[in-house]
C-alpha positions as CSV (number, residue, x, y, z in Angstrom):
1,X,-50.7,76.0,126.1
2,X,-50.1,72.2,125.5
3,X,-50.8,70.4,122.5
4,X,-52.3,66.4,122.9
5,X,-50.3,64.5,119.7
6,X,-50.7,61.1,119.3
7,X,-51.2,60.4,123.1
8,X,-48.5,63.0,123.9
9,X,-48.1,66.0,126.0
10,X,-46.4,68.0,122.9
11,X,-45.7,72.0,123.7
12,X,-46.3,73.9,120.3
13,X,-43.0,75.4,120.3
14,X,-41.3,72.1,120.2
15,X,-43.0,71.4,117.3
16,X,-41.2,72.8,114.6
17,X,-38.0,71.6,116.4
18,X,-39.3,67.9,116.4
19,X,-40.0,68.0,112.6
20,X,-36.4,69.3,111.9
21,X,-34.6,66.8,114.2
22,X,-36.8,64.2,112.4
23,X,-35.6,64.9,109.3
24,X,-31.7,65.4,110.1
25,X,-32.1,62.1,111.6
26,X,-33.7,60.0,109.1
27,X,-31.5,61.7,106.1
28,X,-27.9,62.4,107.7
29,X,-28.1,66.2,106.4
30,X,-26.8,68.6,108.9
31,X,-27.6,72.4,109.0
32,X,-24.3,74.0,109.6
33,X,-21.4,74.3,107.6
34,X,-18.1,72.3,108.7
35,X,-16.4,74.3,111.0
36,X,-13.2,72.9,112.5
37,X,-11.6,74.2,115.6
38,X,-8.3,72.3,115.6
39,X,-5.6,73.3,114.0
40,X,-7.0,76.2,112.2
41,X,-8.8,79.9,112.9
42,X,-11.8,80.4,114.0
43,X,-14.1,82.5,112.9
44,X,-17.5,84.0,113.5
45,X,-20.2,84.4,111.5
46,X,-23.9,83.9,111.6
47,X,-26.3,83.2,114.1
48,X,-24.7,82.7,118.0
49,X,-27.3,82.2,120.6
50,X,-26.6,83.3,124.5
51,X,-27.7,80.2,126.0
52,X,-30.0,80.5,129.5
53,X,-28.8,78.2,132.1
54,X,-32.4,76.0,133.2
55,X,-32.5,75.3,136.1
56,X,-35.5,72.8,138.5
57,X,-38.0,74.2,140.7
58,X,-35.3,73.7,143.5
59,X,-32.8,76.2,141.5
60,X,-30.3,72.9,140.8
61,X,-29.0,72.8,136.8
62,X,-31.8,70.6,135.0
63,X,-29.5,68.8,133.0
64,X,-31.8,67.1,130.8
65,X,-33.2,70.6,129.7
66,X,-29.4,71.8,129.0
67,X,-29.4,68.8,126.5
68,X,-32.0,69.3,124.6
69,X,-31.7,73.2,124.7
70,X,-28.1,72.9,123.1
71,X,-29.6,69.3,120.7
72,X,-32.4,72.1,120.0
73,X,-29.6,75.2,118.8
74,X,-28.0,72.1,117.0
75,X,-31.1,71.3,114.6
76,X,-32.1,74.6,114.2
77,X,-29.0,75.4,112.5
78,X,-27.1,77.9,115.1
79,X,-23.2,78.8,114.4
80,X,-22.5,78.4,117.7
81,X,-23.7,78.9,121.3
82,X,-22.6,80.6,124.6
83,X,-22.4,78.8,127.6
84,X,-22.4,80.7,131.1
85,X,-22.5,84.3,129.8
86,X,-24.9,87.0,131.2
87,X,-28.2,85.7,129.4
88,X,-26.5,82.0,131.3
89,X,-26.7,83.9,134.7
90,X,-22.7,82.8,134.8
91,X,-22.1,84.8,138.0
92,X,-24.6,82.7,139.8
93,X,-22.8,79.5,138.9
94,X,-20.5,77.6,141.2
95,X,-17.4,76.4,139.2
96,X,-18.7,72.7,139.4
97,X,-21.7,73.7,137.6
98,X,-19.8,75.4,134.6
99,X,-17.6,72.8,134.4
100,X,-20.9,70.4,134.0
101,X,-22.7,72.9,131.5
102,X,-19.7,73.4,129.3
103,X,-18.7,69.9,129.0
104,X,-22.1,68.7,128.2
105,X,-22.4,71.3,125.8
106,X,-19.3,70.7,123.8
107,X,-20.9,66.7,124.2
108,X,-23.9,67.5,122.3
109,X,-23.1,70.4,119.7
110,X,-22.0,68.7,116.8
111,X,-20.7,71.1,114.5
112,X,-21.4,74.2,116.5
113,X,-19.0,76.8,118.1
114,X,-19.2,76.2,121.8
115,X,-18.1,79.5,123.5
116,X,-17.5,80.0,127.2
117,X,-18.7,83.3,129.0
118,X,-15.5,83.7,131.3
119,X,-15.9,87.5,131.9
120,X,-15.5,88.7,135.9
121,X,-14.7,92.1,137.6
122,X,-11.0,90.9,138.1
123,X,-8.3,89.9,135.7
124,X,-6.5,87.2,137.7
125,X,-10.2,85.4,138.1
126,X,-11.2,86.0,134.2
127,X,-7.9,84.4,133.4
128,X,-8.4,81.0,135.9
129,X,-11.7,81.1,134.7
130,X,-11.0,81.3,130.5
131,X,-7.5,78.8,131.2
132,X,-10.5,76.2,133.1
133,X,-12.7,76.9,129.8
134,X,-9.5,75.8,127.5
135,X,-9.0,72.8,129.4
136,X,-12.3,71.6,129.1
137,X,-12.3,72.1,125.3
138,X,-14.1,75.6,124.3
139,X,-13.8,76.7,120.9
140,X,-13.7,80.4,122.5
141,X,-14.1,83.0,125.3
142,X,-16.5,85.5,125.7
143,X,-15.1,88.3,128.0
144,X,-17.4,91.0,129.2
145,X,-15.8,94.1,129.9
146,X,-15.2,94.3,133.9
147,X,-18.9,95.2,135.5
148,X,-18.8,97.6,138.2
149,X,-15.3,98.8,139.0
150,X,-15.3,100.8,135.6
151,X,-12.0,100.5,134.6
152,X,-10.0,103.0,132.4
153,X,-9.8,102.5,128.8
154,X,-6.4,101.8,129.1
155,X,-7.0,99.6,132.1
156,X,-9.5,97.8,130.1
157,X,-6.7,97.5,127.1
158,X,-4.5,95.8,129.9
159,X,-7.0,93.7,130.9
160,X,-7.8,92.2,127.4
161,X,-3.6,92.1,126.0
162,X,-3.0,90.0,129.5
163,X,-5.8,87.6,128.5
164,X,-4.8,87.2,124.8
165,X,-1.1,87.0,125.9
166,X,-2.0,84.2,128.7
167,X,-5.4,82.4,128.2
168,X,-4.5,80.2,125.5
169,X,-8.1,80.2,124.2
170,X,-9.8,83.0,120.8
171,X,-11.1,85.9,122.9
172,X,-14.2,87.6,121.5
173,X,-14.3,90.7,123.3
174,X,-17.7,91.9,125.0
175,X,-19.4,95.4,124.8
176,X,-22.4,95.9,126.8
177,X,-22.2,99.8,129.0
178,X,-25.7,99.4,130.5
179,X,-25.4,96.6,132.2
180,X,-21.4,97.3,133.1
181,X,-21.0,100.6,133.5
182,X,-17.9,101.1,131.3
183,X,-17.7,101.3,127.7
184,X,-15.2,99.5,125.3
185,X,-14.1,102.8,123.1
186,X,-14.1,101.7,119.0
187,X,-10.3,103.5,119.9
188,X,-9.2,100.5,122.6
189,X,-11.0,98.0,120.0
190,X,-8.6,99.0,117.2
191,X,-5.7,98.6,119.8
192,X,-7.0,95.5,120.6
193,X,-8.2,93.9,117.2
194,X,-4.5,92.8,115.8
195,X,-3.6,90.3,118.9
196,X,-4.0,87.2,117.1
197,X,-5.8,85.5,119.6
198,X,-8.4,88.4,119.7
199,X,-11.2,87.1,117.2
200,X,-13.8,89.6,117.4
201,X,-15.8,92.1,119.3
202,X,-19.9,91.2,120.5
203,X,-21.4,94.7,120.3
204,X,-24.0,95.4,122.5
205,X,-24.6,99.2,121.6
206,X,-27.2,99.9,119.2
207,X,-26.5,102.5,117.7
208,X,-25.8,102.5,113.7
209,X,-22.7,104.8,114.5
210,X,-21.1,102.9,116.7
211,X,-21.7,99.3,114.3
212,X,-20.1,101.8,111.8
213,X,-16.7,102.8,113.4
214,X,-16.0,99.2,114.6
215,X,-16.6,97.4,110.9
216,X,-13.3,99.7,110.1
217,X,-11.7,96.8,112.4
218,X,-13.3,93.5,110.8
219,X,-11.6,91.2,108.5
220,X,-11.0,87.4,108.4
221,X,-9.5,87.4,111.3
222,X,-11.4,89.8,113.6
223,X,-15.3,89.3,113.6
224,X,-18.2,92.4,114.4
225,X,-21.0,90.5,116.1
226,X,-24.3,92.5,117.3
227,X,-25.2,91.9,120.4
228,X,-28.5,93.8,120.5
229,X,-31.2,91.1,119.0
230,X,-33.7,94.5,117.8
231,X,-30.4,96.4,115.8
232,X,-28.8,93.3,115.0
233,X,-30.5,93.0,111.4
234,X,-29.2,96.5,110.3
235,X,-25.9,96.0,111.7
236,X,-25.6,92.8,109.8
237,X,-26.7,94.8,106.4
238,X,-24.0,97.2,106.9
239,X,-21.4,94.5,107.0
240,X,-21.5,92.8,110.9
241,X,-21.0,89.2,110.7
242,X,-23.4,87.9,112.9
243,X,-25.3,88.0,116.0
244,X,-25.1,86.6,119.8
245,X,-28.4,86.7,120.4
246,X,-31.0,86.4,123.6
247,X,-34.5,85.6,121.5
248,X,-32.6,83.0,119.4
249,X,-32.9,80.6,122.5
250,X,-36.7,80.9,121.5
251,X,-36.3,80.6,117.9
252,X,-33.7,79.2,116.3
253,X,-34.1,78.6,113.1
254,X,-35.6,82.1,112.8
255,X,-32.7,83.6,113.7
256,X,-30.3,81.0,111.7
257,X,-32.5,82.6,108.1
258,X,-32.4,85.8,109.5
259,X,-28.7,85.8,109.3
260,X,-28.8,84.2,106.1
261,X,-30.5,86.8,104.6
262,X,-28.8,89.7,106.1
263,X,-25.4,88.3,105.1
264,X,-26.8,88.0,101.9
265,X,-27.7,91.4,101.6
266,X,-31.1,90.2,101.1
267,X,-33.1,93.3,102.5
268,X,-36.7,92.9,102.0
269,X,-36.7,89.3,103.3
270,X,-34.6,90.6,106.1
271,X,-37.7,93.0,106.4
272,X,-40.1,90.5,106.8
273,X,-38.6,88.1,109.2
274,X,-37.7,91.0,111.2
275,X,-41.2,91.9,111.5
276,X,-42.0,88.6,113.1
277,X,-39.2,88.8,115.4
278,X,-39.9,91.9,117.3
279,X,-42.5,91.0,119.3
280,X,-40.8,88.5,120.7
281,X,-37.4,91.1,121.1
282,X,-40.0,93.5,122.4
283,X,-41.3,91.0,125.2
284,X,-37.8,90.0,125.8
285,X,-36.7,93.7,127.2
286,X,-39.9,93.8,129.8
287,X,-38.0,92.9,132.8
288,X,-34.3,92.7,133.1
289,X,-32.5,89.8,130.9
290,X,-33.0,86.6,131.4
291,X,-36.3,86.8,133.5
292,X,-38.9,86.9,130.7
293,X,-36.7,84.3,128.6
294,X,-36.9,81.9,132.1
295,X,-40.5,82.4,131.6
296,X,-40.6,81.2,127.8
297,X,-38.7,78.3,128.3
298,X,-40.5,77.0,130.6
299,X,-43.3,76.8,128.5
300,X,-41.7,74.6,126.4
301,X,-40.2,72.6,129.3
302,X,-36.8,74.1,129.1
303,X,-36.6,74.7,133.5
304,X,-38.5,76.6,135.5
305,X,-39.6,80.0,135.1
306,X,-37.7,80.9,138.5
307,X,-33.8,82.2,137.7
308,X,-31.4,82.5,140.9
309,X,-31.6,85.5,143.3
310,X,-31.5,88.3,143.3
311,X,-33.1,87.8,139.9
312,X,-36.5,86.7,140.5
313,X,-39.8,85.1,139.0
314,X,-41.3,87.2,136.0
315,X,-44.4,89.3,137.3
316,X,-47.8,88.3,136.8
317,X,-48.7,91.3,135.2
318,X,-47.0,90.1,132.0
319,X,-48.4,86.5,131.7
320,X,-51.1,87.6,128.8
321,X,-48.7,89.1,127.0
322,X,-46.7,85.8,126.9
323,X,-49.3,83.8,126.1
324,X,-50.6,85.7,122.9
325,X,-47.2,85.5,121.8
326,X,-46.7,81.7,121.7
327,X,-48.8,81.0,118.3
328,X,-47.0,83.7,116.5
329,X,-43.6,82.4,117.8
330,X,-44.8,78.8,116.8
331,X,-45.5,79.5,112.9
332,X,-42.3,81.8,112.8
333,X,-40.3,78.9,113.9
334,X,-42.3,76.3,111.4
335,X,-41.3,78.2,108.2
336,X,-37.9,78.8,109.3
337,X,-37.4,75.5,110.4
338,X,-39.0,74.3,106.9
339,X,-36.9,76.5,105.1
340,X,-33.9,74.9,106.6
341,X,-34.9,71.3,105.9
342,X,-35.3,72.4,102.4
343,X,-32.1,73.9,101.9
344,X,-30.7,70.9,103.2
345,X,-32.2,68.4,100.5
């Protein structure tokens, strides 16, 4: 659905995004707190979006939709962004085309965390691949626990104490058993959790228990972070510290209040945005991650709807439900992103 504005081609979910940038523009506010990454810790808190690599209709990276996807997490007030993880399609990417994604990234962020998804099946390539990230300036690391060989718990301790020992770069460790096929125990988290270079723990599991035996491990220098967009606003309730989330690519500024009203304790108006958000989680989960995402984006321009193989087009079949989500989406972002503006006055 397309908009005509002023002689323009304008896509209503751009919308809200335009207004914001507008007005951090013309006023100098930004949105985000300052974070430095030099010569201090780093820590994790708030909103963290799992950024989808766009890509043209000839499956090259569209670089000029990178931009403005990571200008467009900027504005709408986002803690921090990962480049190349799952949601990024990393393990499609030739190491050329990381290096291009991550360095643009870390061009255009401003404030934000930049965080490189490094994890691979081997620990020799995860630790080329996280020393390559700290030479090209990430804030962090996000390492997925090894998919497919299924290590041991104690193989997966290894794994983790030789990158923290070696990487030179904040791990944030990376839970997520369906789609790896081994599961990070809350036991080999609390083994892991003191290493000093180990700053926190993405938890893909939904289950309340599971939030509830890893927030024994949190404290100023070990983050929680959901990684499950439809549990993450109880987790963050019950004392997570943030998200890394898949819809937030969609709505940023949504996501950005969320958090601030789940750290805030602020239940009923946690509640209510929630309530907005789950359609679009919902959508989100109706073919694997990050097929119907592809297909959002492009709506707004962000690349074509087409990931890489084996990962393919999003089927037909759920095109209508797509479209009746956009105008929802599209006021849900507008509030947010007006809230934002004001808080920034």
């Amino acid at each position: 659905m397309l908009r005509r504005w002023r002689g323009s081609t304008i896509r209503p979910l751009e919308l809200a995004t335009r207004i914001l940038r507008l007005f951090v523009y013309s006023t100098g506010f930004g949105l985000n707190p300052p974070r430095g990454t030099e010569d201090c810790e780093l820590r994790l808190i708030g909103s963290y979006t799992a950024l989808a690599t766009p890509f043209d209709d000839g499956s090259d990276l569209d670089v000029d939709a990178w931009v403005r996807m990571v200008e467009a997490q900027r504005i709408g007030g986002s803690a921090g962004i990962v480049v190349a993880g799952s949601t990024g399609e990393g393990q499609a990417l030739e190491e050329s085309e990381f290096t291009k994604l991550l360095t643009l990234a870390l061009r255009h962020a401003g404030e934000m965390h930049v965080i490189a998804g490094t994890g691979t099946y081997s620990t020799a390539k995860t630790l080329r691949q996280t020393q390559l990230a700290r030479r090209l300036g990430a804030h962090a690391a996000l390492v997925v626990t090894p998919p497919y060989v299924r290590p041991t718990q104690e193989g997966l301790f290894g794994h983790y104490a030789q990158l923290a020992d070696q990487a030179g770069l904040p791990i944030i460790l990376y839970n997520v058993p369906t789609r790896t096929g081994c599961d990070l125990t809350p036991a080999t988290v609390a083994r892991l959790a003191p290493f000093e270079t180990i700053i926190g723990i993405k938890e893909a599991c939904p289950e309340a228990d599971r939030m509830a035996a890893l927030l024994e491990f949190a404290s100023d220098g070990f983050s929680v972070l959901s990684g499950d967009d439809g549990s993450a606003a109880r987790a963050m309730l019950s004392g997570a510290q943030g998200v890394i989330s898949v819809a937030s690519n969609i709505v940023p500024a949504s996501f950005r209040r969320l958090c601030d009203h789940a750290l805030a304790g602020r239940a009923d108006l946690v509640a209510s945005r929630m309530a907005g958000l789950m359609p679009l989680v919902a959508f989100l989960s109706v073919e694997s991650n990050p097929i119907p995402l592809k297909a959002l984006l492009a709506t707004k321009g962000l690349g074509s709807a087409a990931p890489r193989l084996p990962l393919t087009r999003m089927s037909e079949e759920y095109r209508s439900s797509l479209e009746a989500l956009l105008p929802a989406l599209v006021a849900l972002e507008f509030s947010a992103a007006a809230e934002l503006a004001a808080l920034s006055v």
